[in-house]
N, C-alpha and C positions, 0 to 999 in steps of 0.2 A: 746849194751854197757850200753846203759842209763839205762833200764828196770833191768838188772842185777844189777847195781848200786841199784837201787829201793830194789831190794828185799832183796839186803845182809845187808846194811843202818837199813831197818825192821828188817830184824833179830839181827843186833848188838843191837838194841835198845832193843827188847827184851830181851835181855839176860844181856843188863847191870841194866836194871830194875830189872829183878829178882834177879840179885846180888847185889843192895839195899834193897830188901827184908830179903833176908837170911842173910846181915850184919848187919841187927833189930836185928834179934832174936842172932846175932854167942856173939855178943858185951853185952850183960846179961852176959856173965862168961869169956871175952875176954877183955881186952886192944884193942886200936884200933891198936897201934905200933905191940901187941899180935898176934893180929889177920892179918895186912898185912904179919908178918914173915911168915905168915901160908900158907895163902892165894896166892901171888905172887912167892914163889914157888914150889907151887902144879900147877900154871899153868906155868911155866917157865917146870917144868918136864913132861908136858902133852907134851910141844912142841916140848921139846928133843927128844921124845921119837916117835912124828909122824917123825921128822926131816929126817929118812932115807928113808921115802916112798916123801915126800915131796920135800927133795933138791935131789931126788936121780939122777938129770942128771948132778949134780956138778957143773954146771956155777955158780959162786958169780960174779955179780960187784962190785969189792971192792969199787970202788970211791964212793957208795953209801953205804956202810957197819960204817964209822963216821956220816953220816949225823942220822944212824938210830939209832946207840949210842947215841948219842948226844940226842937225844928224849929221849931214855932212862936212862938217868939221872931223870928227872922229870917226865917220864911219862912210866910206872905206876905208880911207884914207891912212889913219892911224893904225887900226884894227890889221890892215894889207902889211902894213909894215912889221908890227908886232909877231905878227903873222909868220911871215917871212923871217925873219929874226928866229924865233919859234923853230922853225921846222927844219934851218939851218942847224942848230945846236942841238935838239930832240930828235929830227925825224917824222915824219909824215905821220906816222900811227898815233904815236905820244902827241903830237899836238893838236891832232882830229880828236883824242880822245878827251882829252881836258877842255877842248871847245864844248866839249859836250856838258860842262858846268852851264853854257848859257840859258837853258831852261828854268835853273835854279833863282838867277837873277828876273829871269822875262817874265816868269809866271808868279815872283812876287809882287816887282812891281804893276805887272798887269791886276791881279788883286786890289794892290793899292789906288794907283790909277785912275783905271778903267772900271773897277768895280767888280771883275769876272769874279767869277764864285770857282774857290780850291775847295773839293773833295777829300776824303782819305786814301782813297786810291790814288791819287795823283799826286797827295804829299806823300805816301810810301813811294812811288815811282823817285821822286826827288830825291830818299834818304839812300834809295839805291844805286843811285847814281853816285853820290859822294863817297857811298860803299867800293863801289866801284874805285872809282878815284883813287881813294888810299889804298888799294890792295895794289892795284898797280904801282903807284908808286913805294911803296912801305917793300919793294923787293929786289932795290936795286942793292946790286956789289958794295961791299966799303968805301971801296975807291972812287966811287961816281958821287958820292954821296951827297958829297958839299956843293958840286958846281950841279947837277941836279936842283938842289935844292931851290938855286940862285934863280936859275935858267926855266923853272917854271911858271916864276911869277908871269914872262911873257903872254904865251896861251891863259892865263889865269885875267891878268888884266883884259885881255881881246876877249875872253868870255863875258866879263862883266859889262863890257862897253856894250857888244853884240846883244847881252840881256836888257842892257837900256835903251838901245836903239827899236827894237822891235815894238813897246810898248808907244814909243814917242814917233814911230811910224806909224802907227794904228791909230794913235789920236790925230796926227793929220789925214790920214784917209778919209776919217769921218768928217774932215769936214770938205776935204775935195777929195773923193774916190776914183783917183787916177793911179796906179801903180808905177806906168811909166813917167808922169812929170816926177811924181817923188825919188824915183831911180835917178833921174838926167838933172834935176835938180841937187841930190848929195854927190853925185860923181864928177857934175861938174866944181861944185866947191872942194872937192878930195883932190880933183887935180890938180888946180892952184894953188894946193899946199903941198902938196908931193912934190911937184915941180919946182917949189920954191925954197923947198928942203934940201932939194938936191943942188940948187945952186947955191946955197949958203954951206950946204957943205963941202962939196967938192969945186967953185967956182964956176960951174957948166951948169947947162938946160939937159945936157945927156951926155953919155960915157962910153968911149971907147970898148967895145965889147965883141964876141962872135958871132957871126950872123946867127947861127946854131941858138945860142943862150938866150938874142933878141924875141928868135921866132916862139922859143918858147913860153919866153914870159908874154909874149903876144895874145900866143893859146891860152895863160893863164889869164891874161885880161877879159878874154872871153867866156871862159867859162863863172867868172865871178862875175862878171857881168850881166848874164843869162841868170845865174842862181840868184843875185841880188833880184834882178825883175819878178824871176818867180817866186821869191819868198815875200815878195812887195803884192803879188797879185794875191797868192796865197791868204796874207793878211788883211785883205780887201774882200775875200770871200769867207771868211772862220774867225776865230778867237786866238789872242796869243797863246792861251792854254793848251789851243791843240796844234798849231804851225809850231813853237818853239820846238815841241820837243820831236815833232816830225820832220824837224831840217837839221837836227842833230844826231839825225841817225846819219849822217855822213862818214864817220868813220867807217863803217862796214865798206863803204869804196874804199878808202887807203889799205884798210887792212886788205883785202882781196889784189886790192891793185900793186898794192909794194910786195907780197909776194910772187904775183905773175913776172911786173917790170925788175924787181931785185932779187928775187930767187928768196927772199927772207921777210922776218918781221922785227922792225926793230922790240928789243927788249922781249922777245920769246914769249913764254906759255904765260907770263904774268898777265904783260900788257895785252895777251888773248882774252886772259878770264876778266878783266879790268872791261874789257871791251862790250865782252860780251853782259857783264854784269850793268852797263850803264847804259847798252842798249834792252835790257831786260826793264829797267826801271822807266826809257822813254816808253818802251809799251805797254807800262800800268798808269803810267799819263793819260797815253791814248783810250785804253778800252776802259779808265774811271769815267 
């Protein structure tokens, strides 16, 4: 169970990284509200659409079918957008990297919770991570200084929510242990509010845009789609203790990836040591 937890954990991180990627380039000719309408459900219909190979032996627990709405109110939903928001104004790396506070949030409230038992090795992992964090930030220019300041709460708040989600998805699993109803059930409540965002802001269900920026946020629907399931299966087979802080090792894709796809890394050697210092502290999570 743990081993499998391990490697679905890796693969969600993967794939939520790469969908920091592709929402670099979707957000050139997108809105971020634009581009969640897009994005959230293109994978809400990916999930429809496996749904009869998937629920096809028909048991719901319903007594867990509100808990996993209830998620889905804020997550994706909000989290997609904040998100986006986020990476428009920061940059892929900066905002994978401050995701990386969600551990901080998940593995208290799972503590609380759920009752998981923190170690000391796994509260150092957390103190290092925040280490992290401020060194990163504590190095920008003069001049950045102020709208930096503003512009972090975004990724800050989508950490915190992301840390309350995971623990209040794990208390629904146990009581229906289905990964995908809890995915198809908060995605489909994220896109009814996405959706309905978007025409309250702009008077439209969707937005004139480039096929090019569409297709992209498409691939981004997909790939948070896939990482959402598998950090949903993930937590169906492990403890938040050990899934939170192994689906936050995402940033090591952005940073690898916005190098190859941009020749750079935003915010230089800092936001490297920053990176490297908060994935150093997920892996005293792990091996506590």
């Amino acid at each position: 169970m743990t081993s499998a937890a391990i490697v679905l954990a890796l693969g969600s991180a993967f794939c939520f990284g790469l969908a920091l990627l592709l929402t670099q380039i979707g957000l050139r000719g997108l809105s971020p509200l634009s581009g969640a309408a897009i994005s959230i459900p293109v994978s809400t219909l990916l999930l429809i659409c496996a749904a009869p190979v998937a629920l096809a032996d028909g048991h719901v627990t319903w007594a867990a079918v509100p808990i996993f709405a209830a998620v889905g109110v804020v997550f994706p939903g909000v989290v997609t957008l904040l998100t986006f928001e986020a990476n428009r104004l920061l940059g892929p790396v900066i905002t994978g990297t401050l995701g990386n506070l969600t551990p901080l949030f998940a593995v208290a409230l799972a503590v609380i919770m759920l009752g998981e038992p923190l170690r000391l090795a796994p509260l150092s992992g957390l103190l290092v991570i925040v280490a992290g964090i401020v060194i990163m930030n504590s190095s920008g220019r003069a001049e950045t200084a102020t709208w930096r300041s503003w512009y972090l709460l975004l990724p800050l708040i989508g950490a915190a929510i992301r840390g309350f989600v995971q623990p209040a998805v794990k208390l629904g699993l146990e009581i229906w242990p289905n990964p995908f109803g809890a995915a198809l059930t908060s995605y489909v409540i994220s896109s009814v509010i996405v959706i309905a965002a978007m025409r309250w802001r702009t008077g439209r269900f969707a937005t004139s845009a480039p096929t090019s920026s569409r297709l992209w946020f498409a691939g981004v629907g997909l790939c948070n789609g896939l990482a959402v399931l598998l950090m949903y299966a993930a937590l169906a087979n492990g403890p938040v203790t050990l899934v939170s802080p192994l689906v936050a090792i995402y940033p090591l894709v952005t940073v690898a990836g916005s190098f190859f796809l941009f020749g750079r890394i935003d915010g230089g050697r800092w936001v490297a040591l920053g990176v490297i210092l908060t994935v150093s502290g997920v892996i005293l999570l792990i091996v506590g």
